[in-house]
C-alpha positions as CSV (number, residue, x, y, z in Angstrom):
1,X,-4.8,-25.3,73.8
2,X,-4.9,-21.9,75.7
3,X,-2.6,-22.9,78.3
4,X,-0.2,-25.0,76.0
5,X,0.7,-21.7,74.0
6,X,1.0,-19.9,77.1
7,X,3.7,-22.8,78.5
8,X,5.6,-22.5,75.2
9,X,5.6,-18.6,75.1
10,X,7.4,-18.4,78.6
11,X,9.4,-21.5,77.9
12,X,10.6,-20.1,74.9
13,X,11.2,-16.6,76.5
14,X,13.0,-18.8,79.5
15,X,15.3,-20.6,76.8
16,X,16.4,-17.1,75.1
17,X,17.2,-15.6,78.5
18,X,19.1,-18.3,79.1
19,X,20.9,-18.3,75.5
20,X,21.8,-14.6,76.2
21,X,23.1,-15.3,80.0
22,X,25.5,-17.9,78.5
23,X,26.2,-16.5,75.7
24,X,27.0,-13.3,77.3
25,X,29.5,-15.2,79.4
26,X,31.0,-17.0,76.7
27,X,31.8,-13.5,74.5
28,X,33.7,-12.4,77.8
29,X,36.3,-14.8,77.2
30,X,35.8,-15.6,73.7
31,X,35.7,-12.1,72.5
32,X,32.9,-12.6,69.8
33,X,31.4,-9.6,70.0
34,X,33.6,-6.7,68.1
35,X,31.8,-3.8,68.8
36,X,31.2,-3.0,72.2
37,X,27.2,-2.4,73.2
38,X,26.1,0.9,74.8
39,X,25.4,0.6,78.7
40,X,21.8,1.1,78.0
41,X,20.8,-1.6,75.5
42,X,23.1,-4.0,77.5
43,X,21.3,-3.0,80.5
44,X,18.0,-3.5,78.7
45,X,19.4,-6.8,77.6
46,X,20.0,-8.6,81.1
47,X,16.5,-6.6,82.7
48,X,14.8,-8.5,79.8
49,X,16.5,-12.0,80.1
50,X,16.5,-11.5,84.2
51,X,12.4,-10.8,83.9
52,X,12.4,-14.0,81.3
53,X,14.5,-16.0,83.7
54,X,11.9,-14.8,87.1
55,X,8.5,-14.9,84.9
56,X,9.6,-18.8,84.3
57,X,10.5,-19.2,87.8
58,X,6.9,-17.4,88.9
59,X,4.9,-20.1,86.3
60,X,6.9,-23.0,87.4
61,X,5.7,-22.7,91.2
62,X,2.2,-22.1,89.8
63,X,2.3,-25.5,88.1
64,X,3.8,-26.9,90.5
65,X,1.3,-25.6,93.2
66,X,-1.7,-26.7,91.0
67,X,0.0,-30.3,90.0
68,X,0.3,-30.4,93.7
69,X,-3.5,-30.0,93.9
70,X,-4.6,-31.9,91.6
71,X,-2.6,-34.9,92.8
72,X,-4.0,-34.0,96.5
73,X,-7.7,-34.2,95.2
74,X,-7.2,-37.3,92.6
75,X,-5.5,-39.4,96.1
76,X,-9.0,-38.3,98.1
77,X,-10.7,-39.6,94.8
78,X,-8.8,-42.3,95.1
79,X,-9.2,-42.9,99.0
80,X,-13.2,-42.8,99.2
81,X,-13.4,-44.6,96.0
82,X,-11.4,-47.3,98.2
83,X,-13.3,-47.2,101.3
84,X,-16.7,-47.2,99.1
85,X,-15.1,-50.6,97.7
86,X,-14.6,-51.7,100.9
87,X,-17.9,-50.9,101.9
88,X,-19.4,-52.4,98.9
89,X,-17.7,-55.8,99.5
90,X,-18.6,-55.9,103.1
91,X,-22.3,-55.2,102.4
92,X,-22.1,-57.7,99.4
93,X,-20.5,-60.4,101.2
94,X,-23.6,-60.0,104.0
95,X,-26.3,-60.0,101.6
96,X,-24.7,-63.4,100.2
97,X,-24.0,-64.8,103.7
98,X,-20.9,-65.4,103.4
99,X,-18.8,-67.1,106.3
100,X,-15.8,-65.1,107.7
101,X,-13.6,-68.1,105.8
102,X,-15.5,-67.1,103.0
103,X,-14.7,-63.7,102.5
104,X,-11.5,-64.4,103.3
105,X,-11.0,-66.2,100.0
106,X,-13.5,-64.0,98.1
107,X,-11.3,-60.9,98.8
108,X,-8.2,-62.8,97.7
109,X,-10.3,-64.1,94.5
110,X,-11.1,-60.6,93.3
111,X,-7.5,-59.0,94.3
112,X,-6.5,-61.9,91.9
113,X,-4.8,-64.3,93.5
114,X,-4.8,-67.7,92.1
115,X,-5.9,-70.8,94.1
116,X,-2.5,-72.2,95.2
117,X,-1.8,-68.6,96.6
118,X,-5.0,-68.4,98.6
119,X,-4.1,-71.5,100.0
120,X,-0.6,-70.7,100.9
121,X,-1.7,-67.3,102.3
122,X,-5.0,-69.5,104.4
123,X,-2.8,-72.7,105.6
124,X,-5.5,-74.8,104.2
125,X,-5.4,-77.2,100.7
126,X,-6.3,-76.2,97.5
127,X,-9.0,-78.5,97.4
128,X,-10.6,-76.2,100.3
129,X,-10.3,-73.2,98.4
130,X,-12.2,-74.9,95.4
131,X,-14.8,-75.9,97.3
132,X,-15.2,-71.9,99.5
133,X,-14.5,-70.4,95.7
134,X,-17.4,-72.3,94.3
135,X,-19.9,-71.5,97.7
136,X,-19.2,-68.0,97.2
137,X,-19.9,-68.5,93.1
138,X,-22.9,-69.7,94.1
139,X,-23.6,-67.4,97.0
140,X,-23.2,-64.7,94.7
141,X,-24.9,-66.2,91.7
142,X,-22.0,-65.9,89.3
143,X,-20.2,-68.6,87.3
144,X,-16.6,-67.4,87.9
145,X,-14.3,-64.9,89.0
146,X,-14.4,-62.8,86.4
147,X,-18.6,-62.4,86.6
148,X,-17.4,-61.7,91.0
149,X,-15.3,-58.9,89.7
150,X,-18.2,-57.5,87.2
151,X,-20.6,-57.3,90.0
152,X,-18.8,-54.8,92.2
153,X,-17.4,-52.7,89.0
154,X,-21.3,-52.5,88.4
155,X,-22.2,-51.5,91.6
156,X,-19.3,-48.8,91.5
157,X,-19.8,-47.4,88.1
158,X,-23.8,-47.0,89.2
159,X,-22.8,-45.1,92.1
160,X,-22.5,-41.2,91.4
161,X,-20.6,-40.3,94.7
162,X,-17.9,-42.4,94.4
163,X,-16.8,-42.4,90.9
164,X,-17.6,-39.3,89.5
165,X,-16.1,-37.5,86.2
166,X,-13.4,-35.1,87.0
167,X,-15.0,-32.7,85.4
168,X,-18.2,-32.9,87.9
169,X,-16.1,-32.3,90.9
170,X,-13.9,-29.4,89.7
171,X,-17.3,-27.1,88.6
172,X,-18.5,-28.2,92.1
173,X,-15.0,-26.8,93.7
């Protein structure tokens, strides 16, 4: 909530600089001022809206730096959460003793493919992919494709160090 009333204060102190900038330019040719300003409250003027105009400037690069960091550290999130997927499948698909044609299939199964695609994708019927879908089914002692899927969401949601709050790693940092 902090940090929300801090963006709006300099936003808002951006958006009057701003206002007096242009409207300062438009009185020049307008004339809508009648009586002239003294130098030093018109100086006073375009220090304030120029400090405005840099202290919005200063807090845009520090969002911008930390958005920067935290999309660096959510892509390496994102990267070992991957690999530990990868992992996961490969030790999976041993424990079941899968054949290489197998885990070709299974892969496609939980990336969602549909049977036709997996055939298309294999060079091999339909019929063939039924019959490697249900080994693996078996293999794995699930019922369908959806209960494949479950077991390695499972497996990642039990693991700490690969999906872990956000929270968890930014007290650690």
């Amino acid at each position: 909530m902090r940090k929300q009333a801090v963006l709006a204060a300099v936003l808002l102190v951006q958006v009057l600089s701003a206002v007096f900038f242009v409207a300062d330019i438009a009185s020049s040719y307008v004339g809508l001022w009648s009586a002239p300003l003294s130098w030093e409250m018109r100086e006073y003027l375009e220090l304030s809206a120029a400090t405005g105009l840099t202290l919005g400037v200063g807090f845009g690069i520090w969002v911008l730096r930390r958005t920067m960091r935290e999309r660096n550290l959510a892509q390496e999130r994102l990267r070992r959460a991957s690999g530990a997927f990868m992992n996961l499948l490969d030790e999976r698909f041993g424990e079941w003793g899968l054949t290489p044609a197998e885990k070709d299939v299974a892969l496609f199964a939980i990336k969602g493919l549909a049977t036709a695609e997996i055939a298309v994708l294999r060079a091999t019927s339909e019929g063939t992919v039924k019959a490697q879908t249900n080994a693996i089914y078996r293999k794995a002692g699930v019922s369908g494709r959806s209960q494949l899927l479950s077991l390695f969401i499972e497996d990642l949601m039990r693991d700490e160090g690969v999906l872990r709050p956000a929270s968890a790693d930014q007290s650690v940092a």
